[in-house]
C-alpha positions as CSV (number, residue, x, y, z in Angstrom):
1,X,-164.8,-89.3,-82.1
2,X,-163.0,-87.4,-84.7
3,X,-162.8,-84.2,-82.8
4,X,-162.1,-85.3,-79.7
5,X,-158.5,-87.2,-81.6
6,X,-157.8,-83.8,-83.6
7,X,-158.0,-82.0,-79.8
8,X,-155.6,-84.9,-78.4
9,X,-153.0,-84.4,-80.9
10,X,-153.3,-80.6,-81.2
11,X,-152.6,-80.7,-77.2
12,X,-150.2,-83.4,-77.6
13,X,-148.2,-81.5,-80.4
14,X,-148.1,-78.6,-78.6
15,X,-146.6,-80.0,-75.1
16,X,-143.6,-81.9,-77.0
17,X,-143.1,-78.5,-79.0
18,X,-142.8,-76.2,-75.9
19,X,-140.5,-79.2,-74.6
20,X,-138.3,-79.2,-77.6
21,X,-138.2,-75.3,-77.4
22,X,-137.1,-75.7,-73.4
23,X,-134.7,-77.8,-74.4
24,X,-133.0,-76.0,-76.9
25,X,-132.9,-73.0,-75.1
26,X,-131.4,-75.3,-71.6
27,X,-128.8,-76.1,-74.1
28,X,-127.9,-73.0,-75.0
29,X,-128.2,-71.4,-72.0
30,X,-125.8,-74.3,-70.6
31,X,-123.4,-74.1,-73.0
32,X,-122.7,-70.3,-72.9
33,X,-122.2,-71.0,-69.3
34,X,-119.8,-73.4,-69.8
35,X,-117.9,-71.2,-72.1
36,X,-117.4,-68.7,-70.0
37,X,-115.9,-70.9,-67.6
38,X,-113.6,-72.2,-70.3
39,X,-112.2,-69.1,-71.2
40,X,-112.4,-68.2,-67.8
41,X,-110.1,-71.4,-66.6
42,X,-107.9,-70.7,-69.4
43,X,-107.1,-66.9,-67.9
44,X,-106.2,-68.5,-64.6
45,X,-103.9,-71.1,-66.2
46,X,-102.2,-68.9,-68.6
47,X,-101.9,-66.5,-65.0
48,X,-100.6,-69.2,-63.0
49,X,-98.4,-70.2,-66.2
50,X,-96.8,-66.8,-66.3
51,X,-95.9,-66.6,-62.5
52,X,-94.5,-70.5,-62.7
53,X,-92.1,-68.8,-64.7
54,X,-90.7,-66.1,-63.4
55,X,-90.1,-68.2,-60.5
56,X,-87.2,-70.4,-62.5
């Protein structure tokens, strides 16, 4: 009975630790993306900022 719980948790630890890695990296991954469309909404703002006015 012993071994069979030591194989449980040893399969169990390793599933929620290759779900906490995928996780993390989803995060990451998802937040570089939405830096880059930060900075990249900011370049079009300050753009469409800049031609506002030379209009006036």
């Amino acid at each position: 009975m012993g071994i069979i719980d030591y194989l449980y948790m040893g399969i169990v630890g390793i599933f929620s630790l290759g779900c906490i890695i995928y996780g993390i990296r989803l995060a990451i991954k998802t937040r570089k993306e939405n830096i880059k469309q930060y900075i990249k909404n900011k370049n079009q703002r300050k753009i469409k900022f800049e031609n506002n006015g030379t209009k006036h």
